[in-house]
Backbone bond lengths (Angstrom), bond angles and torsions (degrees), N, CA, C in turn:
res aa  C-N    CA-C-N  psi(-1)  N-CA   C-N-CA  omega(-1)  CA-C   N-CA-C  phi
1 X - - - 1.462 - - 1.529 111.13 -
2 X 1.389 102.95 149.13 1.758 104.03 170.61 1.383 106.84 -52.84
3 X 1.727 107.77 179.41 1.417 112.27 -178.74 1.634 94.21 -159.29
4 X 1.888 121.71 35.50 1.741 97.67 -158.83 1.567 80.48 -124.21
5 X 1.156 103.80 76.29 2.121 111.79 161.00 1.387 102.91 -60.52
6 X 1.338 109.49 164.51 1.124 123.58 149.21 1.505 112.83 -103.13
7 X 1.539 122.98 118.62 1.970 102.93 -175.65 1.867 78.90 -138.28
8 X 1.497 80.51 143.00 1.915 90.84 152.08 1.524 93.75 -146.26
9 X 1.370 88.06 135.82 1.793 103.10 -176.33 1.651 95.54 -133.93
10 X 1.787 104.33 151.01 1.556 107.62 168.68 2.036 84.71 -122.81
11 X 1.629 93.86 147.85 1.827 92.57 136.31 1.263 104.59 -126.70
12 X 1.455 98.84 176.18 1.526 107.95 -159.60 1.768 105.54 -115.05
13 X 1.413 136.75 136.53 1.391 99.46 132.34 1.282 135.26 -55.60
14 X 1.591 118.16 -174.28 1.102 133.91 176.91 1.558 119.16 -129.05
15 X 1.546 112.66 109.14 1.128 107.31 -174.13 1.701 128.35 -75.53
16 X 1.623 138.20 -162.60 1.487 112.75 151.56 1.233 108.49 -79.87
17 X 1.720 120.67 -17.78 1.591 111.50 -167.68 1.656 108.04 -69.55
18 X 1.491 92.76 -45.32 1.510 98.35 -175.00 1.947 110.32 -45.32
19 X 0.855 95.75 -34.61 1.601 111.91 -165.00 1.828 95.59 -66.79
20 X 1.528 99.78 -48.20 1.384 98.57 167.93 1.805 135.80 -49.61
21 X 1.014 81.89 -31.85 1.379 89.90 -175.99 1.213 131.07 -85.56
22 X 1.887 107.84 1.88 1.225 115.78 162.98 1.387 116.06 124.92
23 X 1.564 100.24 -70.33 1.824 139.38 179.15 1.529 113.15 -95.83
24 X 1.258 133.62 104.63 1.444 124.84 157.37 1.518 115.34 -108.79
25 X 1.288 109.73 158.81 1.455 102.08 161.48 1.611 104.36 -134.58
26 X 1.777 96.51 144.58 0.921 120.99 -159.04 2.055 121.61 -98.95
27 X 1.373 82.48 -21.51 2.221 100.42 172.09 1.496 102.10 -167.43
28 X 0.927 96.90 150.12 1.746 115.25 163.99 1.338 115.08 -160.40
29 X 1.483 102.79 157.52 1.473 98.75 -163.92 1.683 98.09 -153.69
30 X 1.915 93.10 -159.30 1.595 83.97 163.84 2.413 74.16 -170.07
31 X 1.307 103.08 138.54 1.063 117.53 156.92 1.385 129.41 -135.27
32 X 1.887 102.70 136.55 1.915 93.16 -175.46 1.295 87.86 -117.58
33 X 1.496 108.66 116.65 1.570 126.01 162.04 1.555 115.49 -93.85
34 X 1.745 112.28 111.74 1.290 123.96 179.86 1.390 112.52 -70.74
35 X 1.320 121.77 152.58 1.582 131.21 176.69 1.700 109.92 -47.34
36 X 1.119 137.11 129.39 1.140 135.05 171.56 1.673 118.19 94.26
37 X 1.372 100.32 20.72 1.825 114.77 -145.19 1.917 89.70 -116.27
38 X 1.531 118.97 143.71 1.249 133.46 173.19 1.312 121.19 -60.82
39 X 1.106 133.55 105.74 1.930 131.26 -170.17 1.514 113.50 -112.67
40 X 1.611 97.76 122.60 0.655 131.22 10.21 1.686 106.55 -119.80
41 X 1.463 97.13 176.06 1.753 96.27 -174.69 1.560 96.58 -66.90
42 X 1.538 99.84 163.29 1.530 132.78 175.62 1.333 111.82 -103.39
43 X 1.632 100.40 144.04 1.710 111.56 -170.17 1.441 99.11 116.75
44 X 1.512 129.87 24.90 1.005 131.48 149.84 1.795 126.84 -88.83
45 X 1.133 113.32 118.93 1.720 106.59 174.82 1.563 110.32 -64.44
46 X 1.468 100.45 148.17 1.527 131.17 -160.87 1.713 97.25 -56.27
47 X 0.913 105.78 146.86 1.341 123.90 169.56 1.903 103.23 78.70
48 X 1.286 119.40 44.87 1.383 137.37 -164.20 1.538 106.75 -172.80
49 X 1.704 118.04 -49.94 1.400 103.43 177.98 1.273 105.76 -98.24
50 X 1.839 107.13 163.60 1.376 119.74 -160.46 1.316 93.41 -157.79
51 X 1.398 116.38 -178.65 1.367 135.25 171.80 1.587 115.03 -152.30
52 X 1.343 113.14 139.39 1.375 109.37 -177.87 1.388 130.70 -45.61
53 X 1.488 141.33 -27.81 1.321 146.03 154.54 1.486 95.57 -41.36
54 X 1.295 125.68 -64.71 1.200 111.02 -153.14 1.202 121.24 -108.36
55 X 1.398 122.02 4.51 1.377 119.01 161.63 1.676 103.07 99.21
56 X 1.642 104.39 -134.16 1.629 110.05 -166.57 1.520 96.17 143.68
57 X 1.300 110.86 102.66 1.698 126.95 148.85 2.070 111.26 -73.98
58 X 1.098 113.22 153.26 1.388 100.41 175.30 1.567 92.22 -143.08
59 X 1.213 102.94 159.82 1.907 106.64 177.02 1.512 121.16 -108.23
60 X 1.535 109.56 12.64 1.250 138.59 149.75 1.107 154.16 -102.37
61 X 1.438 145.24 158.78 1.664 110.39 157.02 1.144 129.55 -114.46
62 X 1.607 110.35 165.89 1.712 110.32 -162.87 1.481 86.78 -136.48
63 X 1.292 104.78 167.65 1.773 145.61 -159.74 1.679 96.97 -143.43
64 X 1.391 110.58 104.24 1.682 114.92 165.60 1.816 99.58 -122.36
65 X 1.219 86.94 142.39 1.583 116.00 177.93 1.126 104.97 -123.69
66 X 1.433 105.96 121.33 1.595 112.46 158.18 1.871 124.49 -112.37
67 X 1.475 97.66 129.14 1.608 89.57 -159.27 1.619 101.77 -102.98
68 X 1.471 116.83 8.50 1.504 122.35 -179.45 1.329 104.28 -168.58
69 X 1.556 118.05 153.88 1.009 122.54 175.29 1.678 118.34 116.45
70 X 1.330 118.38 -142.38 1.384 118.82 172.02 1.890 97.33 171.93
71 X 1.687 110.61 140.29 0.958 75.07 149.87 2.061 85.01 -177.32
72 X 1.091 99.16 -116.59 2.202 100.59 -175.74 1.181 110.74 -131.08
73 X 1.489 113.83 135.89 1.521 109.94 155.77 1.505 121.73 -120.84
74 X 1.401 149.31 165.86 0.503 151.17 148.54 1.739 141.97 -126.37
75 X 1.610 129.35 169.17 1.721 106.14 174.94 1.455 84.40 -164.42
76 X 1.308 89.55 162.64 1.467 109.91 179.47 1.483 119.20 -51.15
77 X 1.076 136.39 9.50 1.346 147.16 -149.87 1.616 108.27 -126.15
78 X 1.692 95.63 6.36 1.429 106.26 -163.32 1.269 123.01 52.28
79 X 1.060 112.45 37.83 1.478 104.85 170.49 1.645 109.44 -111.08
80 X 1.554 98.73 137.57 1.569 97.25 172.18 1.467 100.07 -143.00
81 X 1.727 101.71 128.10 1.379 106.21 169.96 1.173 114.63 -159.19
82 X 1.690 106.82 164.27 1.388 110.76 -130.28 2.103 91.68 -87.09
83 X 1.278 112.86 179.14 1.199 107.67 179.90 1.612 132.72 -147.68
84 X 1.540 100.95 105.73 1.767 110.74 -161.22 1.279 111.70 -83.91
85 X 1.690 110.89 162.42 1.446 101.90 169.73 1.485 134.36 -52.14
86 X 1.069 132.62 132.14 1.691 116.72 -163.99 1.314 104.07 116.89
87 X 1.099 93.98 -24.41 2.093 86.35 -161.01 1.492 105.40 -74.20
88 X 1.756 111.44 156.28 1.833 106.36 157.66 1.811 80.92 -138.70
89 X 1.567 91.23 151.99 1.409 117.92 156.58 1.660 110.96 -129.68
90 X 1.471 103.31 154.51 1.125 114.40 -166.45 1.475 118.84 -118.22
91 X 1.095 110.05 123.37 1.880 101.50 -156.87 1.677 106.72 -97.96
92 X 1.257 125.09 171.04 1.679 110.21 -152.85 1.392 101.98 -148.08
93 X 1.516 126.92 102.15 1.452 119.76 160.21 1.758 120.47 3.59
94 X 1.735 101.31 115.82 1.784 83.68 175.31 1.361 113.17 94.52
95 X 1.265 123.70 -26.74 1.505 124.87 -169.92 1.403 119.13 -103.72
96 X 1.552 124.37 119.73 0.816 110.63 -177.62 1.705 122.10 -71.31
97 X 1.822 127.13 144.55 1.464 107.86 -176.43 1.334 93.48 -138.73
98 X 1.170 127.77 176.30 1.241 136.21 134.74 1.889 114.28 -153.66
99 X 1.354 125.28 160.18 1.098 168.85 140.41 1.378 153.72 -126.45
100 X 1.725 107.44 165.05 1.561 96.28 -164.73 1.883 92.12 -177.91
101 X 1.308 109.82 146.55 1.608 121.82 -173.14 1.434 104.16 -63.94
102 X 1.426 135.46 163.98 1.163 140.86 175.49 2.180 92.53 -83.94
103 X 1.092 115.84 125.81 1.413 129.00 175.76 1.228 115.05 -42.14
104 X 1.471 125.93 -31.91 1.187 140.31 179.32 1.821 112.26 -61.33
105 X 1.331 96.71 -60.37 1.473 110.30 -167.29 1.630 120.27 -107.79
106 X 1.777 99.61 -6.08 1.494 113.36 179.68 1.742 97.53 37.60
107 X 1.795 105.89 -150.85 1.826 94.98 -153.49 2.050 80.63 178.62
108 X 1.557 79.38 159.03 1.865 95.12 178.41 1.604 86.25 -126.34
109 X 1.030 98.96 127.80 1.339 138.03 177.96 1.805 125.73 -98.49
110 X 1.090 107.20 107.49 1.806 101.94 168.45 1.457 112.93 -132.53
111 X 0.915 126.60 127.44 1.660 142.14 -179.39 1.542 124.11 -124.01
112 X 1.485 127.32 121.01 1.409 129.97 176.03 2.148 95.78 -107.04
113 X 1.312 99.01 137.65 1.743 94.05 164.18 1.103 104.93 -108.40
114 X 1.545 135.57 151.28 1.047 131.90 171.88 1.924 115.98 -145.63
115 X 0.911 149.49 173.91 1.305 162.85 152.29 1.755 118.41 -156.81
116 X 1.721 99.11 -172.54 1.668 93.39 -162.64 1.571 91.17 133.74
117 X 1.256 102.65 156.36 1.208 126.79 177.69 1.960 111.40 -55.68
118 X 1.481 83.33 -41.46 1.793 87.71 -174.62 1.314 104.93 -55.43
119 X 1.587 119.45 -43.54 1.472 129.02 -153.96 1.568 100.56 -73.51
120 X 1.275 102.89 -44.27 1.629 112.28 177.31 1.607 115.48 -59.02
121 X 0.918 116.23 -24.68 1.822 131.44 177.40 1.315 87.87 -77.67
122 X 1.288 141.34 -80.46 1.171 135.25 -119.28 2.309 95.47 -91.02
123 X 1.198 121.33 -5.21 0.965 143.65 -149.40 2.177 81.42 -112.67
124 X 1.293 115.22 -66.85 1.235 139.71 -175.17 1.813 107.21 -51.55
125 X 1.314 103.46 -36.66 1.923 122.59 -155.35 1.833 88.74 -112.42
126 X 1.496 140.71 1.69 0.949 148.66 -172.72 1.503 135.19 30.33
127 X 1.907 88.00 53.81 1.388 107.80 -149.76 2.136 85.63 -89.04
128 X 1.232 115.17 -40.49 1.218 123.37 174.14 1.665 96.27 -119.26
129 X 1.888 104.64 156.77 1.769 106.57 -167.70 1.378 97.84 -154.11
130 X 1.203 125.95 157.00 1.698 126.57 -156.16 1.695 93.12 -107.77
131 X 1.457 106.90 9.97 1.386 118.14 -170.80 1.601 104.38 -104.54
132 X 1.017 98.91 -20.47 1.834 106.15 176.69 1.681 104.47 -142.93
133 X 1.319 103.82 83.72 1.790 123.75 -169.62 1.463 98.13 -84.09
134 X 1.361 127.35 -52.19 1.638 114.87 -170.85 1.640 104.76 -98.28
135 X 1.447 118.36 157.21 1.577 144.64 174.78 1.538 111.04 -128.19
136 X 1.188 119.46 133.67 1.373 123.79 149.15 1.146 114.37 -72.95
137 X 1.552 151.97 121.08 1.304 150.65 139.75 1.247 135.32 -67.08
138 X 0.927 141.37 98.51 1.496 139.31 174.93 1.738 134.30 -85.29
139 X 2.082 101.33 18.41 1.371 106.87 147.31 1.415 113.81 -123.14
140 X 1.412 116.64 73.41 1.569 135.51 173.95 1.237 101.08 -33.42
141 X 1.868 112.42 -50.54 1.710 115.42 -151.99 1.522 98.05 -65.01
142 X 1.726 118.20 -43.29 1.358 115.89 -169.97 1.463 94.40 -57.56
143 X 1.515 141.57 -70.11 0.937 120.62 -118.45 1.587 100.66 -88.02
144 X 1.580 109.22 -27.61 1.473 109.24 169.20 1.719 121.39 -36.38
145 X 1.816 94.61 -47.39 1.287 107.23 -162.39 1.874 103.48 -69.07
146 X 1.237 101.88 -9.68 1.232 104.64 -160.92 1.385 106.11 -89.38
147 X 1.491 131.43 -33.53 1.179 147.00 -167.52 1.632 117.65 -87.56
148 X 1.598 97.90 -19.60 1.229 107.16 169.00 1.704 120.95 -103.77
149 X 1.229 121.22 -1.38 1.490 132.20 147.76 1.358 84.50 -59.72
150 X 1.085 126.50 -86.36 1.491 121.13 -121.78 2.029 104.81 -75.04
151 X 1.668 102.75 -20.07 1.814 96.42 163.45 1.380 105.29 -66.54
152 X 1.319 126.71 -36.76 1.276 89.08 -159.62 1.899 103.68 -103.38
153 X 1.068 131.13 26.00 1.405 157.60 163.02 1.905 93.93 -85.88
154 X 0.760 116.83 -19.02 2.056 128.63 -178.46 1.141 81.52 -91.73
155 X 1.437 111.39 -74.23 1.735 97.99 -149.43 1.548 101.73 -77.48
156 X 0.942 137.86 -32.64 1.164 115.69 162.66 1.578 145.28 -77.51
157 X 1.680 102.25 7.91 1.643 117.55 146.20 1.763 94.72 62.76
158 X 1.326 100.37 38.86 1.770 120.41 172.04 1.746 110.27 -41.92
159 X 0.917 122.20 117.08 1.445 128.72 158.65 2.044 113.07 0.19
160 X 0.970 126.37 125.77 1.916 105.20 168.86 1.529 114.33 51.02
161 X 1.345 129.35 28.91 1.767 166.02 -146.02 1.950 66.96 -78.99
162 X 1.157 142.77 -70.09 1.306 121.26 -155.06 1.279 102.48 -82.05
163 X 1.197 151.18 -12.58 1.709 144.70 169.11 1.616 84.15 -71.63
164 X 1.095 146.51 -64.86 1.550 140.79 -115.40 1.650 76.47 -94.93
165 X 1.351 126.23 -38.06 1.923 115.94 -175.00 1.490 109.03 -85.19
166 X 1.660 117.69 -39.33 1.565 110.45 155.34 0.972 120.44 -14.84
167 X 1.612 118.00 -88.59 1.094 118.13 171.00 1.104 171.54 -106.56
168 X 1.775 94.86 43.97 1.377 118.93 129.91 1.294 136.07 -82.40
169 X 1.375 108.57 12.87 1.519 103.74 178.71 1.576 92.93 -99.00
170 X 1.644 121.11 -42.86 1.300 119.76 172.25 1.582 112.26 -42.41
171 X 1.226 121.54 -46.69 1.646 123.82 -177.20 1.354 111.60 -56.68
172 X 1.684 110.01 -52.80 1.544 103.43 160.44 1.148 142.61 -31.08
173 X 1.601 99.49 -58.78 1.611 108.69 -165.79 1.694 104.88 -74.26
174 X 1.505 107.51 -26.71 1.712 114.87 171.28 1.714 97.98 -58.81
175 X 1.155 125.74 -43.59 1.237 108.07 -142.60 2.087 95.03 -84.06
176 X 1.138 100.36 -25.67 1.694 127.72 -163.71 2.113 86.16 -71.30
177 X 1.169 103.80 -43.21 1.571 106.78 -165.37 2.137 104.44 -97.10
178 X 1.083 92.18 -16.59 1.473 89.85 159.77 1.330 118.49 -94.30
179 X 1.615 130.02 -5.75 1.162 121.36 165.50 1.462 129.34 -85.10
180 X 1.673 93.36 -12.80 1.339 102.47 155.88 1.550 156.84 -56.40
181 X 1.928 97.60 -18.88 1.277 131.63 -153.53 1.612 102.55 -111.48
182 X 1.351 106.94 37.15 1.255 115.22 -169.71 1.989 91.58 -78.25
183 X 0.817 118.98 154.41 1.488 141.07 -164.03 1.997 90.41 -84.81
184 X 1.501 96.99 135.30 1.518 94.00 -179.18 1.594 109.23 -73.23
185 X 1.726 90.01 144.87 1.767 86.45 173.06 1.574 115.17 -93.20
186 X 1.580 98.24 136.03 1.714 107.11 -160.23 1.701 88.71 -124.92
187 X 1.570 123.65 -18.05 1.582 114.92 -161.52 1.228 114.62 101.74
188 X 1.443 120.79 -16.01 1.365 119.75 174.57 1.691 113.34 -62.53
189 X 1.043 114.30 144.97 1.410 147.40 157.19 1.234 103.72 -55.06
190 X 2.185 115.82 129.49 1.499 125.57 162.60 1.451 102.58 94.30
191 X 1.133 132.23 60.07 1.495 139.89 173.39 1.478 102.24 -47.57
192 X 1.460 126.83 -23.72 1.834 117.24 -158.37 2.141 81.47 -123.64
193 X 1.290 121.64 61.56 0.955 104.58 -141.22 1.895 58.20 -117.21
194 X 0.888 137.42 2.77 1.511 130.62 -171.88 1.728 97.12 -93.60
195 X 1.419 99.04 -49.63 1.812 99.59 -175.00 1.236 107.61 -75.80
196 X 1.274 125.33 11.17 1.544 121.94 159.77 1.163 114.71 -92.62
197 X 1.099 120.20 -35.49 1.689 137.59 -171.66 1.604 96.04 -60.23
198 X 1.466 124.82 -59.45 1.065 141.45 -161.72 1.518 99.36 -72.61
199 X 1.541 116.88 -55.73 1.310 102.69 172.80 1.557 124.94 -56.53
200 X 1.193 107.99 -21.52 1.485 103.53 171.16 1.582 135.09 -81.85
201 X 1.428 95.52 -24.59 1.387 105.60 167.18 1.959 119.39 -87.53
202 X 1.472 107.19 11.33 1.540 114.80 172.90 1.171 92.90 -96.69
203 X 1.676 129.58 -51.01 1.713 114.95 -167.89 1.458 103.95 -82.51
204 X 1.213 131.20 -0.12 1.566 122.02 177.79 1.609 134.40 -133.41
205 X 1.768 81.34 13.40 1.510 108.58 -172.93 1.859 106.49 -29.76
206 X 1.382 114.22 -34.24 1.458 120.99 -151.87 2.023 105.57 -91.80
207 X 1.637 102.12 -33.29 1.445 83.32 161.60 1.730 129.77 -102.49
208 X 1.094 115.60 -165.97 1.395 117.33 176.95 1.049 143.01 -57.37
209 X 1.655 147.11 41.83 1.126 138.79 -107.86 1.553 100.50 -120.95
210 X 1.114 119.24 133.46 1.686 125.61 -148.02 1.915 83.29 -100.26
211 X 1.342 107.86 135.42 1.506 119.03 164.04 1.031 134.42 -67.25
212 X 1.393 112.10 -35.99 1.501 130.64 -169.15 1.682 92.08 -93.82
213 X 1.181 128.31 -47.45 1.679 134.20 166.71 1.907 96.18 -36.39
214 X 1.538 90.64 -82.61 1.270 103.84 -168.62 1.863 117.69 -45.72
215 X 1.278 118.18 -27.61 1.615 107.37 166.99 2.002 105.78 -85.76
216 X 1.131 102.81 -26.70 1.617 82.58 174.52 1.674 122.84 -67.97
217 X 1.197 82.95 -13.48 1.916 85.46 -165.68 2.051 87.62 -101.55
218 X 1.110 125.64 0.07 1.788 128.33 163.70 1.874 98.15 -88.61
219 X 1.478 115.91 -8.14 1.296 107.45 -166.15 1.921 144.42 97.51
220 X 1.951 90.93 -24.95 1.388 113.09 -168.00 1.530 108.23 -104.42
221 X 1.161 129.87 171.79 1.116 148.23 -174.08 1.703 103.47 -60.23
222 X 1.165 119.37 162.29 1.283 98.62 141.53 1.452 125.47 -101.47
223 X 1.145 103.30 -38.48 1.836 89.89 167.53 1.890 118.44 -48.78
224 X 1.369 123.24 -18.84 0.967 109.31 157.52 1.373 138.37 -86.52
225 X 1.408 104.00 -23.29 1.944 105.07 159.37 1.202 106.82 -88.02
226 X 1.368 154.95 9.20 1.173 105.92 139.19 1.443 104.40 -96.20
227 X 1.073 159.53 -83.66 1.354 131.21 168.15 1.819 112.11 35.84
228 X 1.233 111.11 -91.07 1.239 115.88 157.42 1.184 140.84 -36.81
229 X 1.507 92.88 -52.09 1.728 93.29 169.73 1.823 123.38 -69.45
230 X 1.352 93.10 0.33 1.812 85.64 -174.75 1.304 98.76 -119.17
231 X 1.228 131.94 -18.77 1.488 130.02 147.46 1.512 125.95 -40.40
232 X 1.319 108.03 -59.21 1.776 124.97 154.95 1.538 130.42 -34.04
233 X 1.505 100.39 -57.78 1.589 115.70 -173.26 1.861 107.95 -93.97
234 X 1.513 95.71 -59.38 1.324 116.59 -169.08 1.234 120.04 118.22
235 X 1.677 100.19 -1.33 1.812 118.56 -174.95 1.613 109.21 -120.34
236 X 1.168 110.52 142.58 1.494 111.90 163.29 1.353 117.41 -60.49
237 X 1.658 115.97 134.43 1.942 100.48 -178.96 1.298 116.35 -33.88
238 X 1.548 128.15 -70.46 1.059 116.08 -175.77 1.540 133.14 -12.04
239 X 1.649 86.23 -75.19 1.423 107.38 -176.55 1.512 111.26 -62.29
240 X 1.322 151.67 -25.58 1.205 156.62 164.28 1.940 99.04 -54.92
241 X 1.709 108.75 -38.59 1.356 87.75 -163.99 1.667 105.48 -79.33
242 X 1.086 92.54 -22.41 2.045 101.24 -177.61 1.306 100.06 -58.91
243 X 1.130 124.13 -45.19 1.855 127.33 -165.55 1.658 102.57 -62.58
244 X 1.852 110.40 -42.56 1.183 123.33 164.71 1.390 128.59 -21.34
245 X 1.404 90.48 -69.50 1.640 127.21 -173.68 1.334 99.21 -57.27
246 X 1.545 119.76 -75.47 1.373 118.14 177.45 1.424 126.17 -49.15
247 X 1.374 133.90 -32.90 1.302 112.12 156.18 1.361 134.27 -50.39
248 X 1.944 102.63 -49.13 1.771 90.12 160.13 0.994 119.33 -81.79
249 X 1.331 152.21 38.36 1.548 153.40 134.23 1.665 99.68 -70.48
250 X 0.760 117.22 -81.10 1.602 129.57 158.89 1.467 99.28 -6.09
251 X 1.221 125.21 -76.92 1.310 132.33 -139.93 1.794 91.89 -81.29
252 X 1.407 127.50 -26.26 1.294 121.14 -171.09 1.513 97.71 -95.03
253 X 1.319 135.42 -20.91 1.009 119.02 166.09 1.231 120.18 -73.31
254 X 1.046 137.93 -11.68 1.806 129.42 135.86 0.817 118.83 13.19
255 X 2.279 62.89 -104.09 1.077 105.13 -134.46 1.579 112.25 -111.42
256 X 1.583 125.24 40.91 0.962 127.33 -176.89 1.603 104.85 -158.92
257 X 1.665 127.66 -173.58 0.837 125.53 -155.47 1.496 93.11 -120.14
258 X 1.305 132.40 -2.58 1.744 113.77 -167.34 1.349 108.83 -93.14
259 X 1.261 98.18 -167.57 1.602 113.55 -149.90 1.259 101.68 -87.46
260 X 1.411 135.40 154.28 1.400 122.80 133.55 1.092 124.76 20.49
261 X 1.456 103.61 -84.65 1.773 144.33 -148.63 1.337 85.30 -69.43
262 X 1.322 112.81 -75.36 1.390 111.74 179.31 1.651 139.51 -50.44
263 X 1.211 100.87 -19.27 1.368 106.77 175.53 1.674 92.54 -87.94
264 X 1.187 130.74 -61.80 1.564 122.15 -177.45 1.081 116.89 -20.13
265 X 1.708 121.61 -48.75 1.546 122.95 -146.14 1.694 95.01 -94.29
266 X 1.254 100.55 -16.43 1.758 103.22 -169.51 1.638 104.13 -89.80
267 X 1.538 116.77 -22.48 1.201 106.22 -166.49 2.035 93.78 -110.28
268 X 1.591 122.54 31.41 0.890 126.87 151.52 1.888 106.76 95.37
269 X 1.331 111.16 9.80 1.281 119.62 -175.15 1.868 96.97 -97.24
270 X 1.147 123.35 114.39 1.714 125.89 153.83 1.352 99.31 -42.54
271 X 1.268 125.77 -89.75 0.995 148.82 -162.07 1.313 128.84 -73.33
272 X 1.510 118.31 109.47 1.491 123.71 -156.22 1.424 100.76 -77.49
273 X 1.391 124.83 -33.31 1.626 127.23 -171.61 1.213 91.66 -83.90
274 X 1.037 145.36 -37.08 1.472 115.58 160.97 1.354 154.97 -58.98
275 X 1.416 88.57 -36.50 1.594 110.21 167.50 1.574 96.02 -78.51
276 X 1.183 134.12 -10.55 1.707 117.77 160.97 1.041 97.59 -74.72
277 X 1.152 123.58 -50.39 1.965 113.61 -144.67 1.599 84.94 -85.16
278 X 1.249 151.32 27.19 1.351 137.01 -152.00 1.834 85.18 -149.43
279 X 1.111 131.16 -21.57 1.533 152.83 -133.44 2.087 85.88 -118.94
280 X 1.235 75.89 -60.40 1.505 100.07 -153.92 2.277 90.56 -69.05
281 X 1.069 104.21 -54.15 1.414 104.80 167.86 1.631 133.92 -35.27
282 X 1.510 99.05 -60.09 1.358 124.27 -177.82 1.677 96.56 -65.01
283 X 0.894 124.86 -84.28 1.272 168.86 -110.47 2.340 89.40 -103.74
284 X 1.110 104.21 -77.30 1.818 110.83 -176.81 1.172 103.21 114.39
285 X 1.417 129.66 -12.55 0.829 126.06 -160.37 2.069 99.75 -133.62
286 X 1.814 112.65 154.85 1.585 93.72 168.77 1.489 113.75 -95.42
287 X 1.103 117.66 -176.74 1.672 117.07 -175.21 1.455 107.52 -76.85
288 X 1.420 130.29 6.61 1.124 103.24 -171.94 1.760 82.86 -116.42
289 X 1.234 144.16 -10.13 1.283 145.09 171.45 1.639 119.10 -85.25
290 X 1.917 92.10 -4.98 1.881 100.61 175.87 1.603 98.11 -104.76
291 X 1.479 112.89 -5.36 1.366 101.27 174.22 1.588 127.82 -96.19
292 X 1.320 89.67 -15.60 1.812 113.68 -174.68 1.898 86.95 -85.66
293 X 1.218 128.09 -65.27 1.034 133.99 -160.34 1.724 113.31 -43.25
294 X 1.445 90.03 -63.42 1.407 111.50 173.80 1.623 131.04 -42.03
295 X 1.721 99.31 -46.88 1.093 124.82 171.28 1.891 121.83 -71.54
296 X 1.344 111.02 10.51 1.555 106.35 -169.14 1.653 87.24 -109.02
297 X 1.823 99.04 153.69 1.417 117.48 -159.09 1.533 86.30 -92.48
């Protein structure tokens, strides 16, 4: 078999600051393995290279994107699945994995590793799971575009080079875990039926706008928008529209001269003692101590 990749890989140390900051990353790279080509290439440091017989535990985690090709993954979890262009899987401290391109069509390859306290939270809070390792993505352009900032941010050995790949590995794993949150399919009608919802509750944040109204007239269930809708946000509509409200409550207590009372009724609250005690909840503070506060030079 061939053996003429193209790979550029960095590893990194690890500083204490880096450590501070939550997020480090530990290698990134980019490899193009041609059809008929040896997998994987050599010139990897120990405890990183592997071979398909034998797998590869890592004591970190990594994010691989493949933007061509086809080929297998697998992990100790028994899972094996197959792997298209578009795809990223995410590999997990502790776990055994392995992969490799189908020989035929080989594969372009890009990978960031990362760990940190953040990574461990988000792993902990089951925001990413070693139980669902691969994603389809459907903004390739971002993430391409994203992987190629950050080589040449390598080769040019950028100022704080591990904040500037941090967080892009954070953007990744957001973008990898929002593709997850695709809205269940039930048959309903209006797939973008969430960014309507939302657009409607920005131009009308201030009157009363019924949920169960408001998804019949989007077409969908309501047990399926909110379903959806808290998959999307992470909030129940409701509660997304209150958070709404309170920012422009917030924002008029600034930056304007009215009352309380008046800001309540405008930002869709009847009730001014509520929107205090509701103000005062969120917030620790009441609106008339976020307006004095806010307002000092």
């Amino acid at each position: 078999m061939k053996s003429n990749h193209f790979s550029f890989h960095r590893y990194f140390p690890v500083s204490e600051r880096d450590r501070k900051w939550g997020l480090y990353v530990n290698t990134i790279g980019e490899t193009r393995v041609p059809p008929q080509s040896v997998y994987p290439p050599t010139g990897h440091p120990k405890g990183y290279a592997f071979d398909w017989q034998h797998g590869r535990v890592l004591d970190s985690y990594a994010l691989v994107y493949i933007s061509g090709g086809r080929g297998g993954f697998e992990s100790a979890r028994r899972i094996k699945l197959p792997i298209e262009p578009g795809s990223v899987f995410l590999l997990f401290p502790g776990v055994w994995h392995r992969y490799q391109p189908e020989v035929k069509t080989g594969w372009h390859e890009f990978w960031i590793g990362f760990d940190g306290d953040t990574a461990r939270s988000w792993q902990k809070n089951k925001f990413i799971s070693a139980g669902k390792p691969v994603v389809k993505i459907d903004s390739e352009d971002t993430v391409l575009a994203t992987f190629s900032r950050l080589m040449q941010a390598v080769r040019a050995n950028r100022p704080a080079l591990q904040q500037i790949l941090a967080g892009a590995a954070a953007n990744l794993v957001g973008i990898c875990y929002s593709a997850q949150q695709a809205p269940p399919e039930t048959g309903n009608p209006g797939s973008n039926a969430i960014e309507q919802a939302i657009g409607r509750m920005e131009s009308d944040f201030g009157g009363q706008l019924d949920m169960k109204a408001l998804a019949q007239n989007l077409g969908v269930s309501y047990s399926w928008f909110r379903t959806a809708f808290v998959m999307h946000t992470g909030l129940a509509p409701h509660q997304y529209l209150l958070e709404m409200r309170l920012v422009r409550a917030r924002n008029l207590l600034v930056g304007t001269g009215l009352s309380v009372k008046e800001i309540a009724v405008q930002t869709g609250f009847e009730d001014e003692h509520y929107f205090s005690r509701l103000f005062r909840q969120k917030l620790n503070v009441t609106p008339s101590q976020w307006r004095s506060r806010s307002q000092k030079p």
